[in-house]
N, C-alpha and C positions, 0 to 999 in steps of 0.2 A: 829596537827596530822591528822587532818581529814579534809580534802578541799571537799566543798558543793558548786556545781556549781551549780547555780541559774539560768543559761542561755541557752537556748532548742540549743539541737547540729544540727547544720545547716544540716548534713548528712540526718538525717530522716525527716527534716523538708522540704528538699525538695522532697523528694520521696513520699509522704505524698501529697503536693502538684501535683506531676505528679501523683500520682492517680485519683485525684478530675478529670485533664485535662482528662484522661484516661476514667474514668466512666460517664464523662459527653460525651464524644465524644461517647461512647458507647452507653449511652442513646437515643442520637442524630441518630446513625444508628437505632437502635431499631425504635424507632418512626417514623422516615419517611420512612424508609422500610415498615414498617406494612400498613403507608396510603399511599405508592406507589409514593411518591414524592420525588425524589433524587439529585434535583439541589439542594437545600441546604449543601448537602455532601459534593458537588463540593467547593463551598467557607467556609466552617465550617473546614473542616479538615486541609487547608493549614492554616486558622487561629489561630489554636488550636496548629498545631506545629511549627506556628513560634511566639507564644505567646512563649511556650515552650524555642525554640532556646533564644529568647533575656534574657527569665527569669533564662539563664545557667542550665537549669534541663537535 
């Protein structure tokens, strides 16, 4: 009568995931915004979204 799935539903676990990618990459402007250093941005971002692109989020 009662089915107990045991297995975390991939829906919110990947969205959950693109948050992390999300808040870090935000972290990442915060921080080198503040100490005025911005090449980092340059390669962090396209890393971050094609980490994103391959991991299908």
């Amino acid at each position: 009568m009662f089915h107990l799935k045991l297995e975390k539903n991939k829906r919110f676990s990947k969205h959950g995931e693109a948050w992390v990618y999300a808040l870090f990459l935000l972290g990442a402007v915060i921080f080198f915004t503040y100490n005025q250093v911005y090449w980092p941005l340059y390669a962090l971002t396209p890393a971050i979204a094609l980490l994103a692109w391959f991991r299908k989020i």
